[in-house]
N, C-alpha and C positions, 0 to 999 in steps of 0.2 A: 502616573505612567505605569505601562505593563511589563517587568521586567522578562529580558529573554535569553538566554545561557545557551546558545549551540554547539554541540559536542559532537565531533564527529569518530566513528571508530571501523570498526570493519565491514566497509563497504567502496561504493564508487562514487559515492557522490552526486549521483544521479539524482535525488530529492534535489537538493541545491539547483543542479542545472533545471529541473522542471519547475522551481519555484522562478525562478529568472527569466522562463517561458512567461510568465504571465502577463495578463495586459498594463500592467506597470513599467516603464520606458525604466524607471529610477526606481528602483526596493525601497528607498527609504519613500518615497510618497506615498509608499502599501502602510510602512509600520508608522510612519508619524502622524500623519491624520485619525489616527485610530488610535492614539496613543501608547504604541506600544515602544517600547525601548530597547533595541537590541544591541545588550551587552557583548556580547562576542560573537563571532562565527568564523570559522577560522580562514574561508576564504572572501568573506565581505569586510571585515574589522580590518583598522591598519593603526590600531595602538601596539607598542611595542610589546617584545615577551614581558618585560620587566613590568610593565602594565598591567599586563593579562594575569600574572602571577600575584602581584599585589590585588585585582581583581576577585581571582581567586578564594585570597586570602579573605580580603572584606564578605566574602558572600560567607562565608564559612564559620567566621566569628561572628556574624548577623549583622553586622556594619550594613551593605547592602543588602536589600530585601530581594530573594529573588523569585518572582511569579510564576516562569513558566522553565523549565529545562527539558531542552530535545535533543533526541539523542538521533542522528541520519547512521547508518549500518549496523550493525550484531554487536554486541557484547561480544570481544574476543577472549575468550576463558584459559590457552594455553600457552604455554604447552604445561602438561599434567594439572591443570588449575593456577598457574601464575598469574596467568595473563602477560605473559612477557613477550610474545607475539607481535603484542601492541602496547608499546609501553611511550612516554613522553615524562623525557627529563629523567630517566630510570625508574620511572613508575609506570605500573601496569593504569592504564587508562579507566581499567574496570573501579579501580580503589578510588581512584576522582570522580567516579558518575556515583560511585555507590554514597559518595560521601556528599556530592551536593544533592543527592534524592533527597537525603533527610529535609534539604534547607529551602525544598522547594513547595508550592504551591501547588503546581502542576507537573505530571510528568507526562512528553508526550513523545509516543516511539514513533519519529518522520519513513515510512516507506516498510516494505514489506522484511526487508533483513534485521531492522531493530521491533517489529513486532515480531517477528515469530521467529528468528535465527536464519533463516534462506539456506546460500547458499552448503554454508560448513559447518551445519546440527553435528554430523556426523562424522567432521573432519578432524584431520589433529590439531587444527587451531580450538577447536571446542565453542564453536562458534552458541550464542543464545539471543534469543530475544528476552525483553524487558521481561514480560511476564508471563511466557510460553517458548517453550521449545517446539516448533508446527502446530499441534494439536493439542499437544500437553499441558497444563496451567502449571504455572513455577517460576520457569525461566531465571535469569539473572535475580531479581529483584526478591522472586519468592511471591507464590500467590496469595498471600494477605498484605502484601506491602499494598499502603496508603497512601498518597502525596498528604500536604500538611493542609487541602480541601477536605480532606475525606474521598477524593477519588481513588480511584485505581487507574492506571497507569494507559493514557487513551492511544490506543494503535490507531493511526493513517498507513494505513496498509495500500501498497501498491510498489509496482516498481518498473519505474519509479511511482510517488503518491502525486496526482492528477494536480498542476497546479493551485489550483480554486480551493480545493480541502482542505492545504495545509494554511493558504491564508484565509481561508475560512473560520476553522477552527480557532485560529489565534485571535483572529476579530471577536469569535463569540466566548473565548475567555475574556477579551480585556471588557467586552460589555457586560460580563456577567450574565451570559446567556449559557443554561445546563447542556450539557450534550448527554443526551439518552444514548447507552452504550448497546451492542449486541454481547452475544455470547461470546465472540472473539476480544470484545471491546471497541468497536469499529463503531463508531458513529453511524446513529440509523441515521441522520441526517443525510449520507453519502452513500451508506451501505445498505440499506434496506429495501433495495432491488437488484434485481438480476440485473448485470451488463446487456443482455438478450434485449432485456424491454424497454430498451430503447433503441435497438437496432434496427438500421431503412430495412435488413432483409428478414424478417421477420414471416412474412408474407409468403416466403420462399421456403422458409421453415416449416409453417404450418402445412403447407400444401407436399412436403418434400422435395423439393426441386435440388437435387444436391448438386455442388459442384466436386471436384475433384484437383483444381488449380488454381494459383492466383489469378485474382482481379477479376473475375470473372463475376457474375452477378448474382448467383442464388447463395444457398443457406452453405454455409462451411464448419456445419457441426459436424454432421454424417461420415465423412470419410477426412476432413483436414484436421481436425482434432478442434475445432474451435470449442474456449470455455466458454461462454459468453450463456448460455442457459444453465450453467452450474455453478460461478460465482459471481459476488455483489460488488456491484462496484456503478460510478456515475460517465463512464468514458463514451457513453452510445447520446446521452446527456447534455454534460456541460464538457462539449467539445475539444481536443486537444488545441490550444492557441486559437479557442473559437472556430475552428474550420474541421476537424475532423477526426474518425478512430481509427484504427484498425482495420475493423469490419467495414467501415464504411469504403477504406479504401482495397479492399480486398484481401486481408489479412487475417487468421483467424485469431479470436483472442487466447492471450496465452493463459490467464487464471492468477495472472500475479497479485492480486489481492487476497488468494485461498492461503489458509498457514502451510499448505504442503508446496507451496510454491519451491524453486522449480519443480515440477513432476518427474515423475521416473519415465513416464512413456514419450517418446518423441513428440515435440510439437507441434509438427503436422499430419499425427496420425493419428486417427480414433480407435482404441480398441473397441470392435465390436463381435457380436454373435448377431450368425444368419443378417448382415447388416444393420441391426440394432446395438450405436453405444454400449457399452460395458457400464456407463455410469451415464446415470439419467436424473433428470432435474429433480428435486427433494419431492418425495409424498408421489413421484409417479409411481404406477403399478407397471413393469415389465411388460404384461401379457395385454394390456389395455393398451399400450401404448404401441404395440406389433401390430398389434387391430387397425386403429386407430388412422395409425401412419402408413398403411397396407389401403386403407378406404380412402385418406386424403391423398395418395399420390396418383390413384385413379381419378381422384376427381380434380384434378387439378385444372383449371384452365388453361387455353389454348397459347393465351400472349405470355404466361410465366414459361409454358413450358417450349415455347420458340423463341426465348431469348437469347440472343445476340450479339449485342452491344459491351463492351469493357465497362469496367466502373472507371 
């Protein structure tokens, strides 16, 4: 069996609630067929403290072996470096994650707050991710920490992370399937396209068809601030509960997979110049793309640009 240690710390808990989304009626018919074994979680487990502490203990002196340790929200680091913000049993919770790191197999940071810190990088909780602070390699752990694979430390970035990823990932540990990381450490499996391309409005995009409101039918990059052509992620894909995104339902995406998650500029607002984005998908040229999208909105056809209908 695949051992599995879930830790929670500074966040909402939202991975938890999206893995519970999934098309599993019962959690445990996700991890037992698949052999995996999940030792604790602190809102699925009902062994008692005294349990979970002897638990603890066993994983720690090597008594129990433990496979996989995830961590769902930020490393909370304060105040001034304690970590006593978040503490359990008068321990800072950081001194428990840093200590079963060593004893693990795998280290996997569930959702976008324990890979890259979210909400409070910058607050006085000192909030961090595992092994980046947004953009910066470090984080909590230090950018050369190892799991006892030889990996480094795999981000399921999102937020929440898309249910199918997280039970994804954990199937292809306990089979012993690699997961090829990016530069964030994001599984290409999941992350190595655009949210965009997989989007119904795509079509709307290309041609410019912009909208300006909800639920409405064309592209909601141009003036709603939608991310969806500048971060990677499977939501356009493998459907939210099989039925639907964001964008599909009129929403624009917010980018919570990016490590600068949440962003500084409103969410439904695109900074742009003379109507062109402020920030444009990687490898565009600026002045290509004012051409570009200047030629395709003339040419746009007649049925995209009389549409009508709500999504």
């Amino acid at each position: 069996m695949t051992t599995v240690y879930w830790m929670q710390s500074g966040g909402c808990g939202g991975d938890t609630y999206s893995l519970l989304s999934s098309e599993f009626s019962n959690i445990n018919d996700m991890f037992h067929p698949s052999g995996i074994d999940l030792l604790w979680h602190p809102s699925l487990s009902n062994i008692s403290a005294l349990d979970q502490l002897s638990l603890i203990e066993n994983i720690l002196n090597g008594r129990t072996p433990l496979d996989i340790l995830i961590l769902e929200g930020a490393i909370i680091c304060g105040p001034a470096g304690t970590g006593m913000f978040d503490a359990r049993n008068g321990r800072p919770k950081k001194d428990l994650f840093h200590s079963l790191a060593k004893k693990a197999r795998y280290v996997i940071a569930v959702g976008t707050c324990a890979s890259f810190g979210g909400f409070g990088v910058d607050h006085a909780i000192e909030a961090s991710g595992l092994q980046f602070r947004k953009r910066t390699p470090g984080g909590f752990l230090g950018e050369k920490f190892k799991s006892l694979s030889g990996m480094p430390v795999i981000n399921l970035a999102g937020c929440p992370c898309h249910h199918d990823v997280i039970s994804g990932a954990l199937m292809a540990i306990a089979n012993n399937v690699e997961l090829e990381l990016d530069e964030y450490q994001r599984p290409s499996e999941w992350y190595s396209t655009m949210v965009h391309q997989g989007c119904t409005r795509n079509e709307y995009h290309e041609y410019r068809i912009e909208e300006s409101d909800f639920g409405e039918m064309g592209c909601l990059f141009f003036h709603m601030g939608c991310a969806g052509p500048l971060v990677p992620g499977p939501c356009n894909k493998m459907l939210w509960n099989g039925q639907s995104s964001k964008p599909r339902a009129g929403v624009p995406c917010f980018g919570c997979t990016d490590p600068e998650f949440p962003r500084a500029t409103p969410f439904f607002h695109t900074p742009n110049i003379e109507g062109i984005p402020l920030q444009l998908p990687r490898g565009v040229n600026r002045a290509h793309y004012m051409v570009y999208k200047g030629m395709a909105a003339e040419a746009a056809p007649e049925r995209l640009k009389k549409r009508t209908s709500k999504v």
